[in-house]
N, CA, C and O atoms as CSV, one atom per row, in Angstrom:
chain,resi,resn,atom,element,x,y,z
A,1,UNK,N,N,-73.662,96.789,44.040
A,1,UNK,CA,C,-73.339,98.188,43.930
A,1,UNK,C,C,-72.747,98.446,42.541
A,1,UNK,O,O,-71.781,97.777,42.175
A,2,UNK,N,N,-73.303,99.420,41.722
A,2,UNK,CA,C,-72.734,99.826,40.755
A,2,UNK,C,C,-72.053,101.106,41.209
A,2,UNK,O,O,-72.420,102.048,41.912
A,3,UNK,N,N,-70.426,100.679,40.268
A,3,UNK,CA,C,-69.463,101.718,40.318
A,3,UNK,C,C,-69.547,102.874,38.928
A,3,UNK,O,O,-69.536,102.410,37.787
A,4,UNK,N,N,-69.602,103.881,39.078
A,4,UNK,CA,C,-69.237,104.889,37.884
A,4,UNK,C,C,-67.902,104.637,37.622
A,4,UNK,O,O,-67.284,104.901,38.654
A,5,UNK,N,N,-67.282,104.324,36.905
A,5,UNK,CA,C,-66.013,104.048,36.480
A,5,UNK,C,C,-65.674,104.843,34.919
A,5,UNK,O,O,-65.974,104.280,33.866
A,6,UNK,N,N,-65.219,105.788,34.939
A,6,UNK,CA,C,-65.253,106.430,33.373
A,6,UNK,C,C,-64.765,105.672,32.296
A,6,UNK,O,O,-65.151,105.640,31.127
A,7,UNK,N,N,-63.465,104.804,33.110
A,7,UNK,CA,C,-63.045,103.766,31.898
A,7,UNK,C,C,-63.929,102.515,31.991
A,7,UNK,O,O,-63.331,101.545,31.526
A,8,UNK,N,N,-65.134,102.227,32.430
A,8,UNK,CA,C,-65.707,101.452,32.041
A,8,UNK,C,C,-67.184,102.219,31.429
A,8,UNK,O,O,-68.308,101.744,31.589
A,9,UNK,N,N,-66.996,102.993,30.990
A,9,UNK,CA,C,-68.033,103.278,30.305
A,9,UNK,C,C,-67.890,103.141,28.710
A,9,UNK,O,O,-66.733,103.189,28.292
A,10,UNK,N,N,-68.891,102.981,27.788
A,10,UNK,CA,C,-68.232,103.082,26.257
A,10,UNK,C,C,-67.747,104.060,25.651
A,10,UNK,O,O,-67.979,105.083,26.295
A,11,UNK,N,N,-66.875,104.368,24.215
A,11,UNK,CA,C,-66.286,105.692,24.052
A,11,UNK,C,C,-67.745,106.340,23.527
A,11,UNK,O,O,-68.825,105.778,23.339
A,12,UNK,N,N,-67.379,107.640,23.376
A,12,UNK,CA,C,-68.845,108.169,22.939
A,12,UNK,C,C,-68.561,108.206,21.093
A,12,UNK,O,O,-67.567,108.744,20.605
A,13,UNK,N,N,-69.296,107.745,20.536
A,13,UNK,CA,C,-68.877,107.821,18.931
A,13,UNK,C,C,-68.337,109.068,18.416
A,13,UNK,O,O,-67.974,108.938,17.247
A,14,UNK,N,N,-68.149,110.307,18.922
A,14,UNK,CA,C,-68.159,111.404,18.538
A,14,UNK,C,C,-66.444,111.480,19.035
A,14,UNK,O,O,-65.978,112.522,18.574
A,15,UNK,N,N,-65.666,110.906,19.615
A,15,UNK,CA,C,-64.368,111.159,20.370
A,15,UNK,C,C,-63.694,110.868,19.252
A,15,UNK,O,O,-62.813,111.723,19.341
A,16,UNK,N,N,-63.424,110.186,18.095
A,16,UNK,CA,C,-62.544,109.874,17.003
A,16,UNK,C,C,-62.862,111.388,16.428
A,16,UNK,O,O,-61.826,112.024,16.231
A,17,UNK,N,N,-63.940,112.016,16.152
A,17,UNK,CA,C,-63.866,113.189,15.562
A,17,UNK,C,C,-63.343,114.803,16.274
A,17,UNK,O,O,-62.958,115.899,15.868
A,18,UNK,N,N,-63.598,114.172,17.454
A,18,UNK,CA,C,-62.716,115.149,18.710
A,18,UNK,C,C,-61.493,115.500,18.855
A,18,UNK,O,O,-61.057,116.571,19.279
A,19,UNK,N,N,-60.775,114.317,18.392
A,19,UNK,CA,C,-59.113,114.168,18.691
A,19,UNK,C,C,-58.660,114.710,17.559
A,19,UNK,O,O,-57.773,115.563,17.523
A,20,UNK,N,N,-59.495,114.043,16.161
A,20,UNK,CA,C,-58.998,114.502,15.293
A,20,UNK,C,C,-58.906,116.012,15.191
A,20,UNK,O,O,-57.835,116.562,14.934
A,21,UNK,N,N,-60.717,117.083,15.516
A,21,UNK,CA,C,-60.348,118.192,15.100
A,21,UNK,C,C,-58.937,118.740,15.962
A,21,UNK,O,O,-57.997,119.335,15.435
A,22,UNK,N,N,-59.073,118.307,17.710
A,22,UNK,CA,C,-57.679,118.927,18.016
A,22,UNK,C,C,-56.382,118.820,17.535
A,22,UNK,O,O,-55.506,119.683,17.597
A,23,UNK,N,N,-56.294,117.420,16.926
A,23,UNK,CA,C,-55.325,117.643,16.039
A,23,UNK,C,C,-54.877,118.122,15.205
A,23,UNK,O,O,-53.690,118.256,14.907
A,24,UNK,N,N,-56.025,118.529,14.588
A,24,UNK,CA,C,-55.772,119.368,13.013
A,24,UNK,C,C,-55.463,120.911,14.359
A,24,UNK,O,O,-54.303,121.311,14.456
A,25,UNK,N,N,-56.192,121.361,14.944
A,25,UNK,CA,C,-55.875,122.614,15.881
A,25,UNK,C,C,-54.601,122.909,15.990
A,25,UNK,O,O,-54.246,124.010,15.568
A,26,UNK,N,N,-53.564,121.961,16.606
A,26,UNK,CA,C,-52.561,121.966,17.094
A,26,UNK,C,C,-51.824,121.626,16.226
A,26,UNK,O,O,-50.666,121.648,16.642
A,27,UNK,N,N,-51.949,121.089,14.463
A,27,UNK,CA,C,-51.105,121.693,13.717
A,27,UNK,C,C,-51.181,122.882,13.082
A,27,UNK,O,O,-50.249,123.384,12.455
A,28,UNK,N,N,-52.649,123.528,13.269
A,28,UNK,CA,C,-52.708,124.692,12.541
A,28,UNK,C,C,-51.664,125.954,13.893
A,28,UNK,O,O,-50.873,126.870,13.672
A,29,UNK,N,N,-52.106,125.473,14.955
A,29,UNK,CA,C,-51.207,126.342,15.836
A,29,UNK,C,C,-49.603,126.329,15.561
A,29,UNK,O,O,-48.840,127.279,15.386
A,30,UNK,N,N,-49.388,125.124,15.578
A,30,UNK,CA,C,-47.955,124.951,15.078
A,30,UNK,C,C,-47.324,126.022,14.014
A,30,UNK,O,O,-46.456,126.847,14.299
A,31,UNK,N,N,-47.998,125.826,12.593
A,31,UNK,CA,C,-47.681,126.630,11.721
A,31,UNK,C,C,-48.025,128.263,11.625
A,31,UNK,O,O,-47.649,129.095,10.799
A,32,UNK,N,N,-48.719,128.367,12.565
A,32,UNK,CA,C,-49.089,129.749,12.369
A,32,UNK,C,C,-48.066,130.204,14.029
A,32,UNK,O,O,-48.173,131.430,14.054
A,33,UNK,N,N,-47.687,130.018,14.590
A,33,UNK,CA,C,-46.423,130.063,15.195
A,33,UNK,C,C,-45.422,130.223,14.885
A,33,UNK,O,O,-44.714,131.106,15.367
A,34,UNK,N,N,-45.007,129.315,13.867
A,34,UNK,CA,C,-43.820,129.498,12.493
A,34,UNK,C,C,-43.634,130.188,11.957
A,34,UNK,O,O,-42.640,130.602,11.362
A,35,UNK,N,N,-45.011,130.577,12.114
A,35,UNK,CA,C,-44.998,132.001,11.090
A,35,UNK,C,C,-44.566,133.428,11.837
A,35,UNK,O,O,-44.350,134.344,11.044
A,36,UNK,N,N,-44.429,133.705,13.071
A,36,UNK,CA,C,-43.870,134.490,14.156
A,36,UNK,C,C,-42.306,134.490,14.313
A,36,UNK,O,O,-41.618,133.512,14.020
A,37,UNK,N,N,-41.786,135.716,14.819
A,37,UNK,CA,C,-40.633,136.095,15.092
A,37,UNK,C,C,-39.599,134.770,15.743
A,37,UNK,O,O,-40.224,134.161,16.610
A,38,UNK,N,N,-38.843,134.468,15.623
A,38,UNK,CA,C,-38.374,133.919,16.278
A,38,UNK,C,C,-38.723,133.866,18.123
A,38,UNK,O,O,-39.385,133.025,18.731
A,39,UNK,N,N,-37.831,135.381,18.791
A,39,UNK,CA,C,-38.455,136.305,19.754
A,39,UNK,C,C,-39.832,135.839,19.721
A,39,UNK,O,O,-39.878,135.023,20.642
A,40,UNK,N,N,-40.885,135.894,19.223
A,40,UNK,CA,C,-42.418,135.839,19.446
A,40,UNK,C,C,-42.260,134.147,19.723
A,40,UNK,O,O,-42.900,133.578,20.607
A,41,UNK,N,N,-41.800,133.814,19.287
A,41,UNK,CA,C,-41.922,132.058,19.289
A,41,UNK,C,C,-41.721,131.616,20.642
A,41,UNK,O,O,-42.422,130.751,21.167
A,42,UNK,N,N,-40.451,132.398,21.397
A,42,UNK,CA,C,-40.029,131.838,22.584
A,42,UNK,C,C,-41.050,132.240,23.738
A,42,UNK,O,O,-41.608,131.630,24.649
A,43,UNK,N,N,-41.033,133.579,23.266
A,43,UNK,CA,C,-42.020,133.991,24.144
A,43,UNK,C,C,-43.526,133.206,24.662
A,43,UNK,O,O,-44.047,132.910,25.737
A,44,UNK,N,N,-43.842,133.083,23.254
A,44,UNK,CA,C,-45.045,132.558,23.883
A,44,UNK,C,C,-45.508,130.945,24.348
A,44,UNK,O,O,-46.496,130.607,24.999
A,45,UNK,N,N,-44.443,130.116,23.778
A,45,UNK,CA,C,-43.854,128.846,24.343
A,45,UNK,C,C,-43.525,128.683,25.927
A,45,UNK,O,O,-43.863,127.853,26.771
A,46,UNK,N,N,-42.647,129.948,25.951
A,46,UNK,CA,C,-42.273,130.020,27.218
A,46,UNK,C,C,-43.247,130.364,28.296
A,46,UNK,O,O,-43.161,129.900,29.433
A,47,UNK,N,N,-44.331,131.329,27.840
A,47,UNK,CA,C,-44.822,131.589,29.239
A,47,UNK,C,C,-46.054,130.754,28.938
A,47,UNK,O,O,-46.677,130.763,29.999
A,48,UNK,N,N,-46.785,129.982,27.985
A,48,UNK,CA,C,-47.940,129.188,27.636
A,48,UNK,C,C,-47.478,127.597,28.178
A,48,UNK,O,O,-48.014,126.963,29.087
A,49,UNK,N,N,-46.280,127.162,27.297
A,49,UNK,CA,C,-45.794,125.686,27.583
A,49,UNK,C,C,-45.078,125.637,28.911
A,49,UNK,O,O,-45.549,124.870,29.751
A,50,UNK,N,N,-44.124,126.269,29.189
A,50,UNK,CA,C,-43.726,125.810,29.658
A,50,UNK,C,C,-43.690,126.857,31.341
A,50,UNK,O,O,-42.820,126.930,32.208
A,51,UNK,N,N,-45.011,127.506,31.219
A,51,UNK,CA,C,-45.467,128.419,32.534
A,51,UNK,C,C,-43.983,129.561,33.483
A,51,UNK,O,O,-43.817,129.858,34.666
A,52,UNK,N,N,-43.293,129.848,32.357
A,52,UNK,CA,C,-42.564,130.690,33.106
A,52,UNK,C,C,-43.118,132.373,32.909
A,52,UNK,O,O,-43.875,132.866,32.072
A,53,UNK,N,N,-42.260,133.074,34.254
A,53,UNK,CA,C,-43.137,134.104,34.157
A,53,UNK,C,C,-42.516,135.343,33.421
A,53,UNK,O,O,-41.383,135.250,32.949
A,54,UNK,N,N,-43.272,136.551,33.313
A,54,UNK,CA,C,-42.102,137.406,32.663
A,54,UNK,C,C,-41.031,137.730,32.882
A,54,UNK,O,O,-40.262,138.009,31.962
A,55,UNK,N,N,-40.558,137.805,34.585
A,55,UNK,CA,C,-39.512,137.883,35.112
A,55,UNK,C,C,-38.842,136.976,34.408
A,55,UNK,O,O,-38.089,137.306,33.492
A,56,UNK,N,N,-39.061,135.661,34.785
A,56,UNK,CA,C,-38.055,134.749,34.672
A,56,UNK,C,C,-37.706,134.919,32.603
A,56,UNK,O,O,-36.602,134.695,32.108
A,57,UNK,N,N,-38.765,135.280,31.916
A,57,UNK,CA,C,-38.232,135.554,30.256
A,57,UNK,C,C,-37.514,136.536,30.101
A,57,UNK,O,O,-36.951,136.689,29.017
A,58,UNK,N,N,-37.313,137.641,31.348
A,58,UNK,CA,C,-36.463,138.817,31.122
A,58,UNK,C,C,-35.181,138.415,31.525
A,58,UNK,O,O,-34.121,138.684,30.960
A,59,UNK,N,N,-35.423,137.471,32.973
A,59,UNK,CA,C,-33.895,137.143,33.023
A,59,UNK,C,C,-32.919,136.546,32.245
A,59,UNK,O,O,-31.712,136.781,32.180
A,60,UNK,N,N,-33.887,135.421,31.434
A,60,UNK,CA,C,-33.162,135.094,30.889
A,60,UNK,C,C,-32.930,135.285,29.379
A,60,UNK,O,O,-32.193,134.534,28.739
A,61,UNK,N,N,-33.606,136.345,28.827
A,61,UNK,CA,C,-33.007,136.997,27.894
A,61,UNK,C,C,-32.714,138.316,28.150
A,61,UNK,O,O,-32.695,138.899,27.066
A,62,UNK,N,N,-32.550,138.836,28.773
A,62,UNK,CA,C,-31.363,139.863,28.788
A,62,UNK,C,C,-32.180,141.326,28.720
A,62,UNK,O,O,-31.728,142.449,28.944
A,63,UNK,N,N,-33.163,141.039,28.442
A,63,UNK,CA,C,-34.130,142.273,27.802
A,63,UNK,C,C,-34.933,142.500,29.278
A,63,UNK,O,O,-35.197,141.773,30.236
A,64,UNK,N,N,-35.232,144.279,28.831
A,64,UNK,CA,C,-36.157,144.503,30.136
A,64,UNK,C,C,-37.737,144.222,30.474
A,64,UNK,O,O,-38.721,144.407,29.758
A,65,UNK,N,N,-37.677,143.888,31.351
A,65,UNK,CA,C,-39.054,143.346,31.117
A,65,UNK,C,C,-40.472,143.765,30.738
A,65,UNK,O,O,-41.225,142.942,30.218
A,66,UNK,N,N,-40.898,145.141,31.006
A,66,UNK,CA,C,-41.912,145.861,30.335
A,66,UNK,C,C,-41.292,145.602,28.692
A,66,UNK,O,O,-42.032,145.234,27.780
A,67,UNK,N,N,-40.110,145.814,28.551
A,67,UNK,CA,C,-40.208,145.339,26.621
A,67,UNK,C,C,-40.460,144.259,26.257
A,67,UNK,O,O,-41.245,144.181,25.312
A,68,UNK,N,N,-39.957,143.101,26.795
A,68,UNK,CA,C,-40.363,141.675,26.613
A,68,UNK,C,C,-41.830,141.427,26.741
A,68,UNK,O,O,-42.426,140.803,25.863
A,69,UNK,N,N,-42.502,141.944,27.919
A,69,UNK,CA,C,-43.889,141.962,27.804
A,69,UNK,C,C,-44.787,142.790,26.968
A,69,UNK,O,O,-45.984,142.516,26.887
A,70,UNK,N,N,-44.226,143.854,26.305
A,70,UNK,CA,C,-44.369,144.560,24.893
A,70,UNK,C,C,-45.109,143.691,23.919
A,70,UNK,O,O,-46.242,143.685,23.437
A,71,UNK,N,N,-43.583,142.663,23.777
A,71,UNK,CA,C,-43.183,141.981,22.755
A,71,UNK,C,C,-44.091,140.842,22.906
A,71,UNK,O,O,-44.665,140.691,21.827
A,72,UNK,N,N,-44.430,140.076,23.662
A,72,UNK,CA,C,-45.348,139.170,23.930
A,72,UNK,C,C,-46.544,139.364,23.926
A,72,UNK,O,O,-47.185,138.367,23.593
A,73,UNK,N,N,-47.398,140.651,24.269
A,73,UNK,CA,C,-48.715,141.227,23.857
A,73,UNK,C,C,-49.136,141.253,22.618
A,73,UNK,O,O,-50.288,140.987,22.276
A,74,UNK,N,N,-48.005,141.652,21.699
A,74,UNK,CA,C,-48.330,141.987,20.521
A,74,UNK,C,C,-48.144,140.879,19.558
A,74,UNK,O,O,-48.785,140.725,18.519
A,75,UNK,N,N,-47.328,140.229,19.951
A,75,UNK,CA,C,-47.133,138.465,19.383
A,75,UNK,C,C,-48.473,137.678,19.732
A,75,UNK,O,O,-49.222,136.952,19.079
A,76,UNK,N,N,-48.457,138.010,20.677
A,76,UNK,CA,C,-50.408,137.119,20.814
A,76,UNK,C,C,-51.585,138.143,19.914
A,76,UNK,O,O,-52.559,137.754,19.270
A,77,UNK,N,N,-51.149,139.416,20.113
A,77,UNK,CA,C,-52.330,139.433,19.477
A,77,UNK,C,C,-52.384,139.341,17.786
A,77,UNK,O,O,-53.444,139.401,17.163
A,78,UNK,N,N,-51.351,139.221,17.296
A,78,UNK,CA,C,-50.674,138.583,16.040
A,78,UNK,C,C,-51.376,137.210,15.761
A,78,UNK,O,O,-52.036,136.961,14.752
A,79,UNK,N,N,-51.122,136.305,16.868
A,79,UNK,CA,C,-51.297,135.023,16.816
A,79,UNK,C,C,-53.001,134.961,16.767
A,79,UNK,O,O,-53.713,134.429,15.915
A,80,UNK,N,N,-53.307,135.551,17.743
A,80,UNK,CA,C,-54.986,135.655,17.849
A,80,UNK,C,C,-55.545,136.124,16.647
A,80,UNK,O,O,-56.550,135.451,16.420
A,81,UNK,N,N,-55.331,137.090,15.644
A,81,UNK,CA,C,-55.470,137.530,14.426
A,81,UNK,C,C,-55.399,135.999,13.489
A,81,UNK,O,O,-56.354,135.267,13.229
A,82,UNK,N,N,-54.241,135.846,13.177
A,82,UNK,CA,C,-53.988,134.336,12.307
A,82,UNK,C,C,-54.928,133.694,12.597
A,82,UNK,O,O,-55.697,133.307,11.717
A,83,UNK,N,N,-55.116,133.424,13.821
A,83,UNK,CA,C,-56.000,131.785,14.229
A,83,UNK,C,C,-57.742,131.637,13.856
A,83,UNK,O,O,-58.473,130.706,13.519
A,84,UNK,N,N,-57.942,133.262,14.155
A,84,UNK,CA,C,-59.271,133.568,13.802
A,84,UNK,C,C,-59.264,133.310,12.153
A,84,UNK,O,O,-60.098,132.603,11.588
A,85,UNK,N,N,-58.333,133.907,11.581
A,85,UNK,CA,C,-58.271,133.904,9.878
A,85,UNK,C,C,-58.323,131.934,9.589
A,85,UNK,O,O,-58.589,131.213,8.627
A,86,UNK,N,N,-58.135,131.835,10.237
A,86,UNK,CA,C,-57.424,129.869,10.406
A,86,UNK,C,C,-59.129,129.189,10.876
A,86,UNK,O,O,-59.281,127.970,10.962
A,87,UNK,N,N,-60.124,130.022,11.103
A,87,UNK,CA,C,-60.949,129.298,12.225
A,87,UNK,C,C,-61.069,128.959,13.413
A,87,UNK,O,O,-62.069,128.392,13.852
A,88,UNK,N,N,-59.771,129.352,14.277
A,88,UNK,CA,C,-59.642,129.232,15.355
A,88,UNK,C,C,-59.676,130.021,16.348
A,88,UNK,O,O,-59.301,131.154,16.049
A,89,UNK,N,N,-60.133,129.812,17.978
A,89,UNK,CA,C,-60.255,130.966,18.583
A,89,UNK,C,C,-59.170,130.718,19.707
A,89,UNK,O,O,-59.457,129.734,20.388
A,90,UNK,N,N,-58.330,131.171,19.977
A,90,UNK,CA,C,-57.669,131.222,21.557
A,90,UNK,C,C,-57.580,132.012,22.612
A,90,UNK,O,O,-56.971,131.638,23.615
């Protein structure tokens, strides 16, 4: 019986150039993040990385939440602007 086993299959030659472009991705995300409000930074960390919801970003900054979600619309679409200028799509 042959098993499909993914780790026994070979890498595909093309995966060293894979990792790399995501890498270069995820520093270009990095810096063009940096480049955002402080406020825009948390925001979108917060509800992307680390899956909290708007409630929970209003509670815990203090702000109401239709403004915080204001503020986070327009920070992405900030970010979405950059990334395209960058080559990138999110």
């Amino acid at each position: 019986m042959v098993e499909d086993d993914v780790e026994s299959r070979p890498a595909s030659s093309d995966a060293p150039l894979e990792a790399a472009s995501r890498l270069e991705a995820v520093r270009v995300l990095q810096a063009l993040l940096g480049r955002l409000e402080p406020l825009e930074q948390w925001l979108i960390v917060g509800r992307h990385f680390y899956e909290m919801t708007g409630r929970e970003l209003a509670e815990l900054s203090g702000m109401p939440r239709r403004t915080l979600m204001d503020r986070y619309n327009r920070a992405m679409e900030r970010l979405r602007y950059m990334a395209v200028q960058e080559g990138l799509s999110l």
